[in-house]
PLY file of the C-alpha trace (Angstrom):
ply
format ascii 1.0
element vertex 105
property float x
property float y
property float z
element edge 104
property int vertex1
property int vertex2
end_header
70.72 83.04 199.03
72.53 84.24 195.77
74.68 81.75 193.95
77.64 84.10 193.77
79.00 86.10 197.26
81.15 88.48 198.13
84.50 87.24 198.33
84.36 84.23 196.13
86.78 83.66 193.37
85.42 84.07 189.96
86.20 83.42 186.42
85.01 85.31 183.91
83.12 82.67 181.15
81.94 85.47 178.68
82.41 88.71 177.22
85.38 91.03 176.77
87.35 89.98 179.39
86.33 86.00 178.97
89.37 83.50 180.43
90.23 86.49 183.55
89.55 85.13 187.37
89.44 87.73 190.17
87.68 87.75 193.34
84.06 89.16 193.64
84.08 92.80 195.86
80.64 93.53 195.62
76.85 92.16 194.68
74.45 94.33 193.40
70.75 93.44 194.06
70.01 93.65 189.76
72.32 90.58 189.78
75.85 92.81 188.96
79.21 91.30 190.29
82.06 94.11 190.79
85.41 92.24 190.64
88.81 93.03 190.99
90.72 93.91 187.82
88.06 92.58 185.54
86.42 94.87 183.13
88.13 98.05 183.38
87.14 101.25 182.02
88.41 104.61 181.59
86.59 107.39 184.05
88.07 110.75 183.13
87.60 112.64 186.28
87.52 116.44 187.00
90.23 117.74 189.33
88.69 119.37 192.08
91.38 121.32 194.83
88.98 121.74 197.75
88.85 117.82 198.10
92.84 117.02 197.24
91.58 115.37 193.61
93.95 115.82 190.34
92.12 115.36 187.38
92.90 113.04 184.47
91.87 109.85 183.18
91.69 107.20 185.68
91.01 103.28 185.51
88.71 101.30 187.27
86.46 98.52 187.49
82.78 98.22 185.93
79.96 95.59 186.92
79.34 92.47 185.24
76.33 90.61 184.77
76.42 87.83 187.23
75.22 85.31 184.03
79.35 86.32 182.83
80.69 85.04 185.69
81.36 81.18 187.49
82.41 80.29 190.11
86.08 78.50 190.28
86.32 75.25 191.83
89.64 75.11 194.41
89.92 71.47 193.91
90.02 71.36 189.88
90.72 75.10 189.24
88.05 75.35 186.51
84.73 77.36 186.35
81.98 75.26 187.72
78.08 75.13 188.51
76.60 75.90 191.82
73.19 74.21 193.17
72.14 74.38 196.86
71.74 71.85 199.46
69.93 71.47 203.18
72.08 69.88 205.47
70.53 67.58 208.35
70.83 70.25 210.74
68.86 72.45 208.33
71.07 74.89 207.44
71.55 75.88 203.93
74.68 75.33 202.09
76.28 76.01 198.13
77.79 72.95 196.59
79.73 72.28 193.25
77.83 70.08 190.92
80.04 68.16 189.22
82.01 66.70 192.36
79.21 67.81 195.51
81.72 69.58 197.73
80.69 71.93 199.44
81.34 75.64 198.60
80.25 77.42 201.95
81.83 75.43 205.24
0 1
1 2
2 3
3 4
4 5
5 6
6 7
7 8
8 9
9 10
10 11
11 12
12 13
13 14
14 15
15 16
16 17
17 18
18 19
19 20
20 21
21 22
22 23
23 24
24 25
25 26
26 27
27 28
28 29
29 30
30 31
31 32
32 33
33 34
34 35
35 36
36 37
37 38
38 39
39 40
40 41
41 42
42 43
43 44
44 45
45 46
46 47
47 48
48 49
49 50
50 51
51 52
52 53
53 54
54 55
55 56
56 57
57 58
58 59
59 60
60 61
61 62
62 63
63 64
64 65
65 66
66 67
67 68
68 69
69 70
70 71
71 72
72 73
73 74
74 75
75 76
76 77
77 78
78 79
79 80
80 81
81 82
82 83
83 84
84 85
85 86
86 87
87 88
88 89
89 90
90 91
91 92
92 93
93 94
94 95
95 96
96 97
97 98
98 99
99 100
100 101
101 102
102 103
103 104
């Protein structure tokens, strides 16, 4: 179980684009977070008729290193630490740390 999921709001706690939040689209298994309009870079792509494509320069979004990124706690809005938990019933859950809700319902 990974600390950080697809779909989870993030804020971004160093680097270039340090004080952004956006929400996670994908997780890489080297521990790389792609998120939405965080850490954009310029791809200059070739046009190419046969498939519809016009060439120029295009944005879009790089990976992260999932040590740049926290997760954002709904109740306080600010970047927080996650831990895990084991319910009664066994299942394993993600909580915040410095209030123990519970992340994953």
């Amino acid at each position: 179980m990974r600390k950080i999921k697809k779909g989870d709001k993030i804020l971004v706690i160093a680097g270039r684009d340090k004080g952004k939040q956006g929400t996670v689209l994908s997780v890489s298994a080297d521990d790389r977070v792609l998120v939405e309009g965080v850490n954009l870079v310029k791809k200059h792509v070739r046009p190419n008729p046969n498939k519809g494509i016009t060439g120029g320069i295009v944005d879009q979004e790089a990976t992260l290193h999932v040590s740049n990124v926290s997760l954002v706690n709904p109740i306080t809005g600010k970047a927080d630490r996650v831990g895990f938990k084991i319910l009664e019933d066994g299942k394993k859950v993600r909580y915040f740390k410095s209030n123990g809700e519970i992340v994953d319902i």
